[in-house]
PQR file with spaces between the fields and no chain letter, atoms N, CA, C, O and H, PARSE charges and radii, in Angstrom:
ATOM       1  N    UNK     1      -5.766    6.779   32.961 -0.4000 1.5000
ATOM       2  CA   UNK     1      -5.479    5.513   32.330 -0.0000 2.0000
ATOM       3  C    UNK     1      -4.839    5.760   30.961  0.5500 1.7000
ATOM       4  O    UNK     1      -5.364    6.555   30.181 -0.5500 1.4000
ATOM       5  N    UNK     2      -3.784    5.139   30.667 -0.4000 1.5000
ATOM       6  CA   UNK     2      -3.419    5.231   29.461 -0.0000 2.0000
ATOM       7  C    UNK     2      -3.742    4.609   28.350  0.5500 1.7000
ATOM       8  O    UNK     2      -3.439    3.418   28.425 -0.5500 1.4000
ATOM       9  H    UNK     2      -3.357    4.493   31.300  0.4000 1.0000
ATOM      10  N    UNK     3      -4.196    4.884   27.413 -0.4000 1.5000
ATOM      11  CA   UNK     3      -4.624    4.785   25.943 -0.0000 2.0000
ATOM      12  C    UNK     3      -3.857    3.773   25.093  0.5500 1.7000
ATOM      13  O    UNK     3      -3.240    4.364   24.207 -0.5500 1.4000
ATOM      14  H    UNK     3      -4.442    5.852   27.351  0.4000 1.0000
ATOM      15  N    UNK     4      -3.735    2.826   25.071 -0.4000 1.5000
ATOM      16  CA   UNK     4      -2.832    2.424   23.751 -0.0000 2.0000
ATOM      17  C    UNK     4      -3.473    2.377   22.304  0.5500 1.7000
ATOM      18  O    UNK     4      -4.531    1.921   21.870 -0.5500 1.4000
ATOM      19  H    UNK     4      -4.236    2.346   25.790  0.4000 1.0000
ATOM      20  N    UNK     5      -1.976    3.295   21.514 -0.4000 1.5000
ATOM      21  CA   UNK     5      -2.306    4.006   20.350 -0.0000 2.0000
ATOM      22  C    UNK     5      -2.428    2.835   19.568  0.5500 1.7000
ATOM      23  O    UNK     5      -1.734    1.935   20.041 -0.5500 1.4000
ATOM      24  H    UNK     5      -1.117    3.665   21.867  0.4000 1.0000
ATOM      25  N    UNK     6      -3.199    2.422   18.300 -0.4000 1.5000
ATOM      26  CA   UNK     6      -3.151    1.464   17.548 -0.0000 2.0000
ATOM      27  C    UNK     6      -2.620    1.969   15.881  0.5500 1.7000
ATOM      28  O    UNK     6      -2.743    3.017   15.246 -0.5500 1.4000
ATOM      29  H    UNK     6      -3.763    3.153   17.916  0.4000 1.0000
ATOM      30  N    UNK     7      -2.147    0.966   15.667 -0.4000 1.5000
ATOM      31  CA   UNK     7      -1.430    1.612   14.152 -0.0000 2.0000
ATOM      32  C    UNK     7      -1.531    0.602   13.611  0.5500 1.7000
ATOM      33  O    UNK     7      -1.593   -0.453   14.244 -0.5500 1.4000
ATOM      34  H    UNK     7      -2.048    0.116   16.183  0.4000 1.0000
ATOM      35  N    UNK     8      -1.584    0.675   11.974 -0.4000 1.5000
ATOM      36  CA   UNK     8      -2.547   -0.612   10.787 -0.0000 2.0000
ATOM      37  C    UNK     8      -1.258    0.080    9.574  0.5500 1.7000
ATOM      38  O    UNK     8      -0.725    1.149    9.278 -0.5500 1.4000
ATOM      39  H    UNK     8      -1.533    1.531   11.460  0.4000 1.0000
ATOM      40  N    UNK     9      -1.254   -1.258    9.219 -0.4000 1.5000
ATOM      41  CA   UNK     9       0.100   -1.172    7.731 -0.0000 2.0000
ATOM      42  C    UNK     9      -1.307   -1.781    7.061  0.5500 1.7000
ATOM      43  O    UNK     9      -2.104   -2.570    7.568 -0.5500 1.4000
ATOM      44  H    UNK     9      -1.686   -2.127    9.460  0.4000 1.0000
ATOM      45  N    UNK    10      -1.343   -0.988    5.434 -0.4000 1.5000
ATOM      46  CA   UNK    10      -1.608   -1.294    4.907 -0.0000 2.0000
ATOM      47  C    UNK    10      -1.832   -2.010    3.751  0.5500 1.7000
ATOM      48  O    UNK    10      -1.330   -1.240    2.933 -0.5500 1.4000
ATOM      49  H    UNK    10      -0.695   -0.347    5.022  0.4000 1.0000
ATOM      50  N    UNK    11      -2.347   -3.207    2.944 -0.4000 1.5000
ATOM      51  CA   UNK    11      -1.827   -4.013    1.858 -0.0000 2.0000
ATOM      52  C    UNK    11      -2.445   -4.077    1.160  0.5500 1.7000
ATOM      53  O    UNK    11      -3.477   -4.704    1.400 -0.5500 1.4000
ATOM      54  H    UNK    11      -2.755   -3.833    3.609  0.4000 1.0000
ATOM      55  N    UNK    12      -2.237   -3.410   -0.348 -0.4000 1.5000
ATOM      56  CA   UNK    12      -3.276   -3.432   -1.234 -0.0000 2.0000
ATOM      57  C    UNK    12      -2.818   -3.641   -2.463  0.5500 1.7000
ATOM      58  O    UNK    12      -1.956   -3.053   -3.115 -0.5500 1.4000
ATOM      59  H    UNK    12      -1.399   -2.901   -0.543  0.4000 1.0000
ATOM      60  N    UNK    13      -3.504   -4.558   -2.702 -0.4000 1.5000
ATOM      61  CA   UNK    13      -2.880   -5.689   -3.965 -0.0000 2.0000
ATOM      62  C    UNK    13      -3.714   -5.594   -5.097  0.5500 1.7000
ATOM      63  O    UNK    13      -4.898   -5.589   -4.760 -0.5500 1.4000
ATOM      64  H    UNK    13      -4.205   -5.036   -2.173  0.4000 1.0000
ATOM      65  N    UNK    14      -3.471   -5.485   -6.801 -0.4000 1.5000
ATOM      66  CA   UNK    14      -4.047   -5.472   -8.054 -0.0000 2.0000
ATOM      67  C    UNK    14      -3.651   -6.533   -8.344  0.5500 1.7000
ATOM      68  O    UNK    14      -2.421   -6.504   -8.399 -0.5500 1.4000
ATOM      69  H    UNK    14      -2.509   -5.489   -7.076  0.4000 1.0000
ATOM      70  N    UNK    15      -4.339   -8.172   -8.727 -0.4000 1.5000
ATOM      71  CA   UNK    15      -3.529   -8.847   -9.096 -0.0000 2.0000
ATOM      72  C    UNK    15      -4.119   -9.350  -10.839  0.5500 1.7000
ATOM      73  O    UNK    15      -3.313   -9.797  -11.656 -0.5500 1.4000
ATOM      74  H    UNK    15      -5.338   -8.195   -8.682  0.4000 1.0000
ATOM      75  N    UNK    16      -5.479   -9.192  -11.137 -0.4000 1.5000
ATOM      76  CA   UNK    16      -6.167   -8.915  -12.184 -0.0000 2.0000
ATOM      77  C    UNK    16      -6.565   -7.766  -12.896  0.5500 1.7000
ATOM      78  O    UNK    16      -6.836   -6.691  -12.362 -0.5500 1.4000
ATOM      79  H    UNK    16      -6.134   -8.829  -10.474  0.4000 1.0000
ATOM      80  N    UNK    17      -6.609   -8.070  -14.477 -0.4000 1.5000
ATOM      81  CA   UNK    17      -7.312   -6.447  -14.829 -0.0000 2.0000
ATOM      82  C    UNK    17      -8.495   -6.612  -14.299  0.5500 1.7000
ATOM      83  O    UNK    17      -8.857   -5.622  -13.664 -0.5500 1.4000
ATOM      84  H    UNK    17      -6.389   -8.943  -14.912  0.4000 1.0000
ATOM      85  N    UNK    18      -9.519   -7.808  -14.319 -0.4000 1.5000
ATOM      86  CA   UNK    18     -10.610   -7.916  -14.069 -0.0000 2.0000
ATOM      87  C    UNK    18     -11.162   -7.041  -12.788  0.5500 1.7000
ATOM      88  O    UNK    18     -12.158   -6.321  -12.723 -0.5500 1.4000
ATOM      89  H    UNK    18      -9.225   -8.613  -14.835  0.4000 1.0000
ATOM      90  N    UNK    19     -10.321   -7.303  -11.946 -0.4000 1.5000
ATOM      91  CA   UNK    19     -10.620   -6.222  -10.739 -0.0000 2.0000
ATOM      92  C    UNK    19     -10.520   -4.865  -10.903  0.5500 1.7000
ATOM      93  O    UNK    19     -11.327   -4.111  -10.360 -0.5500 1.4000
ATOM      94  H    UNK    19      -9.511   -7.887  -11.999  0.4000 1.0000
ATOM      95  N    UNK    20      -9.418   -4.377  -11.748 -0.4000 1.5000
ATOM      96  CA   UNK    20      -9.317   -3.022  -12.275 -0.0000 2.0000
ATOM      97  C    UNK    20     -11.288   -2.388  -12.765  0.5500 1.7000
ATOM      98  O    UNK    20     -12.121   -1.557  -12.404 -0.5500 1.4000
ATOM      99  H    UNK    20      -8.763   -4.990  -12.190  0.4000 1.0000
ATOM     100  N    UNK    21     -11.147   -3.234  -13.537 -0.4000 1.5000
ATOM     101  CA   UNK    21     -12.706   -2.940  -14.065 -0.0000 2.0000
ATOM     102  C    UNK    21     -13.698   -3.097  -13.089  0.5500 1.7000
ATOM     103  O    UNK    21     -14.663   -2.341  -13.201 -0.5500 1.4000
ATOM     104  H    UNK    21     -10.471   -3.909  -13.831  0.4000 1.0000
ATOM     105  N    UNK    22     -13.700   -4.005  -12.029 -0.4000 1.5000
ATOM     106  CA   UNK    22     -15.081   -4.153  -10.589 -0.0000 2.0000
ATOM     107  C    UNK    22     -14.369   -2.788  -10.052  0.5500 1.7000
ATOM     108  O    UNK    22     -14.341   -2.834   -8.822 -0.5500 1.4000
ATOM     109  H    UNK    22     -12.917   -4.620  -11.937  0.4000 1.0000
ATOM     110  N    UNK    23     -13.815   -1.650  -10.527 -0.4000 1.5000
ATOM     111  CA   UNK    23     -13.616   -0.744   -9.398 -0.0000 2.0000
ATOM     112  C    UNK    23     -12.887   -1.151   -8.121  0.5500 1.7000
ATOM     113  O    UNK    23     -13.206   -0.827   -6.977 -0.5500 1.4000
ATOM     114  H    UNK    23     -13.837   -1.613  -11.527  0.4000 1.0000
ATOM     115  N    UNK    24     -11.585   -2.115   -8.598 -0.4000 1.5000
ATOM     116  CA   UNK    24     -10.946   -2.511   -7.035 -0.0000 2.0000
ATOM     117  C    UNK    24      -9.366   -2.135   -7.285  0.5500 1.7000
ATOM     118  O    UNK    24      -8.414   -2.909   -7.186 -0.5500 1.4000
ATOM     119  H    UNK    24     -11.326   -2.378   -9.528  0.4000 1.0000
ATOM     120  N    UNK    25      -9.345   -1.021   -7.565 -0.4000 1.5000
ATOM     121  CA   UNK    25      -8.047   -0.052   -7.989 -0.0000 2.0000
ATOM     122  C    UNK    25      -7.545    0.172   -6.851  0.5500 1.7000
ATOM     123  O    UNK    25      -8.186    0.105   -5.802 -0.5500 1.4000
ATOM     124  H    UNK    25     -10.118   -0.392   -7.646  0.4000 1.0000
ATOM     125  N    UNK    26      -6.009    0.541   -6.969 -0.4000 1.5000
ATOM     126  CA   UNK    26      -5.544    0.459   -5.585 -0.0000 2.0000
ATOM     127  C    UNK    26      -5.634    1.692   -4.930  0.5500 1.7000
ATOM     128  O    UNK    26      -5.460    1.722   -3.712 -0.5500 1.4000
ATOM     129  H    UNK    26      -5.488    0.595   -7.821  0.4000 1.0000
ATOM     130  N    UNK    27      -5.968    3.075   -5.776 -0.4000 1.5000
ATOM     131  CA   UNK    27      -6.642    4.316   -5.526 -0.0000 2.0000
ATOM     132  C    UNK    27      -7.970    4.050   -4.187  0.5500 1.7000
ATOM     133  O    UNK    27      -8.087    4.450   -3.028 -0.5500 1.4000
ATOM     134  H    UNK    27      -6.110    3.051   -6.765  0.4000 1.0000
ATOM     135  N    UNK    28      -9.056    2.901   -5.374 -0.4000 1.5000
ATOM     136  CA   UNK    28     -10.296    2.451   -4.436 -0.0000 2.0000
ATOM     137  C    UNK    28      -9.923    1.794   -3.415  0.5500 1.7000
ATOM     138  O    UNK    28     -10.217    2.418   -2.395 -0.5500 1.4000
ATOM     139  H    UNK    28      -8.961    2.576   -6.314  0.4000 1.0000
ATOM     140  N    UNK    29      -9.480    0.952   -3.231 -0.4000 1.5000
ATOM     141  CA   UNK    29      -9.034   -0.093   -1.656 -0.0000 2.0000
ATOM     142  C    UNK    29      -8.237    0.929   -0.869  0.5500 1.7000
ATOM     143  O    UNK    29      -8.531    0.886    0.325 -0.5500 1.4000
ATOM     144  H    UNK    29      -9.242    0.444   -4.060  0.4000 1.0000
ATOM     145  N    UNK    30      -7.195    1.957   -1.212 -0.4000 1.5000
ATOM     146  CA   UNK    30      -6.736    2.703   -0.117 -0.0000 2.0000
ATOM     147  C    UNK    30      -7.786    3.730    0.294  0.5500 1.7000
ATOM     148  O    UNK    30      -7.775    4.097    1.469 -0.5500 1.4000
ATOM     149  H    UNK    30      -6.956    1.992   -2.183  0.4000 1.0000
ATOM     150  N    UNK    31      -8.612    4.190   -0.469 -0.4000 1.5000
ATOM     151  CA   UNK    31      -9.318    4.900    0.414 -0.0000 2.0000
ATOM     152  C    UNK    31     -10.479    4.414    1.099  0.5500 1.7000
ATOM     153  O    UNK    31     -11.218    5.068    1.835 -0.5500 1.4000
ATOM     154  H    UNK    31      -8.621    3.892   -1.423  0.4000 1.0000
ATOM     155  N    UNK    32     -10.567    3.245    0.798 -0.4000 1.5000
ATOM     156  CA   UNK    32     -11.565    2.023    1.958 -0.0000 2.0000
ATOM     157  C    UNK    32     -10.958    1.452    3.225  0.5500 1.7000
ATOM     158  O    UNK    32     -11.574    1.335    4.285 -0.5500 1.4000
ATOM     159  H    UNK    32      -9.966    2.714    0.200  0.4000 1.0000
ATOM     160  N    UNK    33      -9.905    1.164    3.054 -0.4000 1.5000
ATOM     161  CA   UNK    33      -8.838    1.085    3.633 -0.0000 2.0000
ATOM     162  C    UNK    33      -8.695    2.106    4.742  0.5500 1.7000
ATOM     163  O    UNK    33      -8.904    1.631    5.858 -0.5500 1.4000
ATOM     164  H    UNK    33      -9.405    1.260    2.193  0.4000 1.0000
ATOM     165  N    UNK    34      -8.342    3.587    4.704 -0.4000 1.5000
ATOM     166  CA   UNK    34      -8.085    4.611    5.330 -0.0000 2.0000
ATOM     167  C    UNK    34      -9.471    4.927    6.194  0.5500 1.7000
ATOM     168  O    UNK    34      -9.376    5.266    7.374 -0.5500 1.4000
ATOM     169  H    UNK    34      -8.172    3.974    3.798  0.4000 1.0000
ATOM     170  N    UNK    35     -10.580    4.817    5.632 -0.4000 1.5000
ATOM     171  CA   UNK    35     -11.866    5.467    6.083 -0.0000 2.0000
ATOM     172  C    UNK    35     -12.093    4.524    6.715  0.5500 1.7000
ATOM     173  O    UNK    35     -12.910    5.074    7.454 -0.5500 1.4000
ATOM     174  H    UNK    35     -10.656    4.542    4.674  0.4000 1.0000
ATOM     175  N    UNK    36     -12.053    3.214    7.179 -0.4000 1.5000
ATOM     176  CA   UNK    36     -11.851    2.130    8.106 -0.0000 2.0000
ATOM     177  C    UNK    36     -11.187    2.410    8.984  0.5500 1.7000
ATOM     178  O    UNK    36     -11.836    2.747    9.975 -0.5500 1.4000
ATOM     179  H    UNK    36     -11.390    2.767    6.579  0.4000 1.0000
ATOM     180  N    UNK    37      -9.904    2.436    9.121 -0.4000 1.5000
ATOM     181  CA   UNK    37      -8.858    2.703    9.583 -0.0000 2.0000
ATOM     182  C    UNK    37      -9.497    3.796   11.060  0.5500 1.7000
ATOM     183  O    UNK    37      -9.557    3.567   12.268 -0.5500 1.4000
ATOM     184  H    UNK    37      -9.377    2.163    8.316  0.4000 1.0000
ATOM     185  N    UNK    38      -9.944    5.183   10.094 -0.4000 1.5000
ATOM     186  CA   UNK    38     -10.376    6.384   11.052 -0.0000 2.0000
ATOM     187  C    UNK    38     -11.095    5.753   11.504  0.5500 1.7000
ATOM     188  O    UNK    38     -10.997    5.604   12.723 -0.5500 1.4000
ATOM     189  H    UNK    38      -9.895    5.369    9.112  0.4000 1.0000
ATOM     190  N    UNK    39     -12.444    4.889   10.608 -0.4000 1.5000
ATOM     191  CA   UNK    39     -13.462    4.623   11.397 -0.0000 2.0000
ATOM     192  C    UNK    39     -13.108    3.489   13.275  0.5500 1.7000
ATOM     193  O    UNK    39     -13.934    3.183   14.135 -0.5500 1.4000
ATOM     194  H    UNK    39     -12.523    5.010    9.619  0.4000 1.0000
ATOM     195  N    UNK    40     -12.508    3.373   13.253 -0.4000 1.5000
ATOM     196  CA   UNK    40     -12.011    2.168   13.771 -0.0000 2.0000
ATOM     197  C    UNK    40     -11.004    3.038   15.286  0.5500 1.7000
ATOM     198  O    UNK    40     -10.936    2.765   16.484 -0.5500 1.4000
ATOM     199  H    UNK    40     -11.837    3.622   12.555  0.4000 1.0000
ATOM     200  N    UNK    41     -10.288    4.274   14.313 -0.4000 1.5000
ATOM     201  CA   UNK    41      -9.424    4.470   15.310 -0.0000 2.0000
ATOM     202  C    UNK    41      -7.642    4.250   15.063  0.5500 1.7000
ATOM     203  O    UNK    41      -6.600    4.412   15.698 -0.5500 1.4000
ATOM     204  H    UNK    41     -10.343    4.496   13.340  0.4000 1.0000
ATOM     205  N    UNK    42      -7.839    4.043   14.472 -0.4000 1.5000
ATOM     206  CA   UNK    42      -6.275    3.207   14.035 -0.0000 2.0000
ATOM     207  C    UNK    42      -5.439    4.505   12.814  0.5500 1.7000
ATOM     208  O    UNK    42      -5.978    4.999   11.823 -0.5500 1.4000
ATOM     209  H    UNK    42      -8.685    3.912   13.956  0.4000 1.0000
ATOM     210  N    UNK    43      -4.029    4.769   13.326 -0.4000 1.5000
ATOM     211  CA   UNK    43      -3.034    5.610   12.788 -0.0000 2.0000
ATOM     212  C    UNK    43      -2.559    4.615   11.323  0.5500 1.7000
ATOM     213  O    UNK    43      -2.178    3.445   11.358 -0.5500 1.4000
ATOM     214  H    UNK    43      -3.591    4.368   14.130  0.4000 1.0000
ATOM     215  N    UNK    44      -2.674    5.236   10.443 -0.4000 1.5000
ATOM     216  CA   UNK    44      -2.025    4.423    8.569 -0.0000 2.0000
ATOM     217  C    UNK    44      -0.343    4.645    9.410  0.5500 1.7000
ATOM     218  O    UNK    44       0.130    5.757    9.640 -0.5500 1.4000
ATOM     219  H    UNK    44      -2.983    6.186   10.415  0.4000 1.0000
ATOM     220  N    UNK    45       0.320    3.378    9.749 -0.4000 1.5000
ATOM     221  CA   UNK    45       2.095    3.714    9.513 -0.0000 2.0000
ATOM     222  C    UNK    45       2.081    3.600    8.312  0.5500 1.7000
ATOM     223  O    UNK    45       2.084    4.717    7.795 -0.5500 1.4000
ATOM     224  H    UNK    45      -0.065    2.474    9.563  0.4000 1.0000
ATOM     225  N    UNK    46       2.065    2.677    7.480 -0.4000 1.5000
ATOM     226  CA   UNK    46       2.699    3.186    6.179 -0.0000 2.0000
ATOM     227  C    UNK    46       1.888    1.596    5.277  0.5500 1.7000
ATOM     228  O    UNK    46       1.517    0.495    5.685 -0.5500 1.4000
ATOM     229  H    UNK    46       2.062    1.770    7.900  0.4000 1.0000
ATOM     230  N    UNK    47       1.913    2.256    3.963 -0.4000 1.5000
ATOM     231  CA   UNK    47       1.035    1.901    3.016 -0.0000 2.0000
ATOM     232  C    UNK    47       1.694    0.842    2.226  0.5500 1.7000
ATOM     233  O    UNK    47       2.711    1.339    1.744 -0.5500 1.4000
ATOM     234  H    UNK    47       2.214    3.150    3.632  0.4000 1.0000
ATOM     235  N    UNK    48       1.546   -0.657    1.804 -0.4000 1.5000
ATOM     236  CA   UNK    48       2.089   -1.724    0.965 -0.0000 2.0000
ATOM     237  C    UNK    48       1.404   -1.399   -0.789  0.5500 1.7000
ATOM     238  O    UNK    48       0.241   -1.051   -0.584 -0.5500 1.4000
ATOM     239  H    UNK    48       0.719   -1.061    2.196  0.4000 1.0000
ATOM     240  N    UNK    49       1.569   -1.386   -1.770 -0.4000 1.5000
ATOM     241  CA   UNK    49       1.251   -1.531   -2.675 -0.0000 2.0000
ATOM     242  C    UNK    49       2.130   -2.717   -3.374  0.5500 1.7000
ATOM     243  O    UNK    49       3.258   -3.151   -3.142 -0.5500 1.4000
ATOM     244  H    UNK    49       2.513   -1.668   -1.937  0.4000 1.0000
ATOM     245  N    UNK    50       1.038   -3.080   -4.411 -0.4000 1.5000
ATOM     246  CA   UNK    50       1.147   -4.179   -5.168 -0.0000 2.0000
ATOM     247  C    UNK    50       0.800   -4.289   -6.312  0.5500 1.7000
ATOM     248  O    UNK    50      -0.116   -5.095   -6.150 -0.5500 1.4000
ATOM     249  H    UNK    50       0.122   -2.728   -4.599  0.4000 1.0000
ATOM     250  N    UNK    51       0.834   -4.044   -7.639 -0.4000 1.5000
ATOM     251  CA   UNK    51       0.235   -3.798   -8.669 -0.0000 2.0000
ATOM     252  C    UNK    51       0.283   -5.541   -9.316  0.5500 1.7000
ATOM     253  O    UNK    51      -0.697   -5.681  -10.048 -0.5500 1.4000
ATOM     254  H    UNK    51       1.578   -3.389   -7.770  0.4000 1.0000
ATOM     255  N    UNK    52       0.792   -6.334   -9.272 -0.4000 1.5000
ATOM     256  CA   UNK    52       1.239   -7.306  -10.170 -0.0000 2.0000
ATOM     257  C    UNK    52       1.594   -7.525  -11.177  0.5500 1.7000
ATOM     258  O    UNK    52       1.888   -8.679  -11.490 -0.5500 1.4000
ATOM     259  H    UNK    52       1.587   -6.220   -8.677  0.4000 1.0000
């Protein structure tokens, strides 16, 4: 049976400093992001950033 591969774009947005400071850096969300991702099964195609 064949497998279908799953693949996840990722979007990770800074749109406050305030979040900078809760630790929601776009460093932190991509690697929550990614470890999901494995956890889950799913290939990163390619990564959105957003700083504002």
């Amino acid at each position: 049976m064949n497998e279908e591969k799953k693949i996840a774009g990722l979007y990770i947005r800074l749109s406050t400093e305030d979040q900078a400071r809760e630790r929601f850096s776009l460093n932190g969300q991509e690697e929550r992001l990614r470890a999901m991702c494995m956890y889950k099964g799913y290939e990163v195609y390619k990564i959105y950033k957003y700083a504002g």
